[in-house]
C-alpha positions in Angstrom: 128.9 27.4 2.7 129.4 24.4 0.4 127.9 21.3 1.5 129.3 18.0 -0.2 127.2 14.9 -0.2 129.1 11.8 -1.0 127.3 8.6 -1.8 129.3 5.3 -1.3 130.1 3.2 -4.2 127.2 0.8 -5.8 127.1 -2.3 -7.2 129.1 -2.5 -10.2 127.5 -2.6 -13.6 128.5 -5.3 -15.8 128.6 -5.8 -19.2 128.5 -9.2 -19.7 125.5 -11.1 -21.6 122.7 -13.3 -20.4 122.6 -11.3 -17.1 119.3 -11.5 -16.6 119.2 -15.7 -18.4 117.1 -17.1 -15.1 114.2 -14.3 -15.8 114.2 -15.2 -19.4 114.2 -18.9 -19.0 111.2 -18.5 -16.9 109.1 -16.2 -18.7 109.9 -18.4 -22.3 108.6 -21.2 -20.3 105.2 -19.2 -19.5 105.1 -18.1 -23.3 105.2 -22.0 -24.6 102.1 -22.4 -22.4 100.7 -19.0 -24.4 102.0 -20.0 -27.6 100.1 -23.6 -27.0 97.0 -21.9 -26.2 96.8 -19.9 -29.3 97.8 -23.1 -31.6 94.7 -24.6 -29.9 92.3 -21.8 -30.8 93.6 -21.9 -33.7 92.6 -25.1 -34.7 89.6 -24.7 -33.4 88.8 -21.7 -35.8 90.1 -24.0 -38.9 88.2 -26.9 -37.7 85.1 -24.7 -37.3 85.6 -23.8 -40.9 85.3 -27.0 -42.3 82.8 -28.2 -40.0 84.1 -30.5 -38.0 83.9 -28.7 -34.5 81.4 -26.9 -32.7 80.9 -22.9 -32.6 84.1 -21.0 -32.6 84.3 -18.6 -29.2 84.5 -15.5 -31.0 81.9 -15.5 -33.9 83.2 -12.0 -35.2 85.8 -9.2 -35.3 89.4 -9.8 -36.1 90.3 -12.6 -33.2 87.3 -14.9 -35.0 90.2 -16.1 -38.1 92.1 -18.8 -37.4 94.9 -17.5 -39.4 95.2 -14.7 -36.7 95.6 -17.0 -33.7 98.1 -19.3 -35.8 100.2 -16.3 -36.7 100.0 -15.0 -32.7 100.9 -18.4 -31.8 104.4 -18.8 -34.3 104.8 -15.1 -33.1 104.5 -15.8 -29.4 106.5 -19.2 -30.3 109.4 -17.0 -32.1 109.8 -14.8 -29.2 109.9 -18.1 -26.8 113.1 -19.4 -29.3 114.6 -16.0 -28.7 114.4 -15.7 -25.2 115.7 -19.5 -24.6 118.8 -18.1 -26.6 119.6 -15.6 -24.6 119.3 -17.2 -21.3 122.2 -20.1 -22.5 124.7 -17.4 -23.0 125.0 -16.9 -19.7 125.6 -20.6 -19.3 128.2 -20.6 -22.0 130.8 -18.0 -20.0 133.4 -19.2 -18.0 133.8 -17.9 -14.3 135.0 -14.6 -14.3 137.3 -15.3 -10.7 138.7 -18.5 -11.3 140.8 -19.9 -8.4 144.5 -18.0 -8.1 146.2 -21.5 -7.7 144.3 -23.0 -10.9 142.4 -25.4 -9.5 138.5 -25.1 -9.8 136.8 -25.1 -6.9 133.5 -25.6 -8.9 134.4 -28.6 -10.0 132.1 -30.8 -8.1 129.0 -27.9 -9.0 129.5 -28.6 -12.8 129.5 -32.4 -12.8 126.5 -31.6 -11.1 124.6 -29.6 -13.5 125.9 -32.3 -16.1 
């Protein structure tokens, strides 16, 4: 006895870019408020240094350097760019089903958005 199980068809992968463009416009919006953060403690730490601010939050170990925090914060602020990028590409494609009689229905929607 063979027994066939048949699955019924999916969702249809696509390959087109900036798929997932709301996701990274959201988290590039959290990682400015990270890469703020770690500008702040870092000039904190270089303030600290030269004496014009009170005592640092970390007194040793690695994360005590403001070079470290200014470095995670271009880093985290690099990333941010990157991520902002991607998510426009899917706002640079046309519509993939555009109206059979050549009209665009989403006219009104993109005067909208403009």
């Amino acid at each position: 006895m063979i027994v066939r199980v048949r699955f019924g068809r999916g969702r249809l992968v696509t390959g087109r870019k900036g798929k997932n463009g709301k996701a990274a416009r959201l988290l590039a919006s959290f990682l400015t408020l990270v890469s703020l953060s770690f500008a702040i403690f870092g000039f904190w730490g270089l303030c600290e240094d030269m004496g014009f601010a009170g005592d640092f939050v970390f007194s040793d170990g690695i994360l005590s350097h403001w070079q470290v925090w200014m470095a995670a914060a271009a880093a985290v602020q690099y990333g941010c760019w990157r991520l902002t990028r991607y998510s426009k590409q899917s706002d640079d494609e046309p519509d993939e089903n555009p109206a059979p009689d050549g009209t665009d229905d989403d006219a009104d929607k993109l005067t909208a958005r403009i």
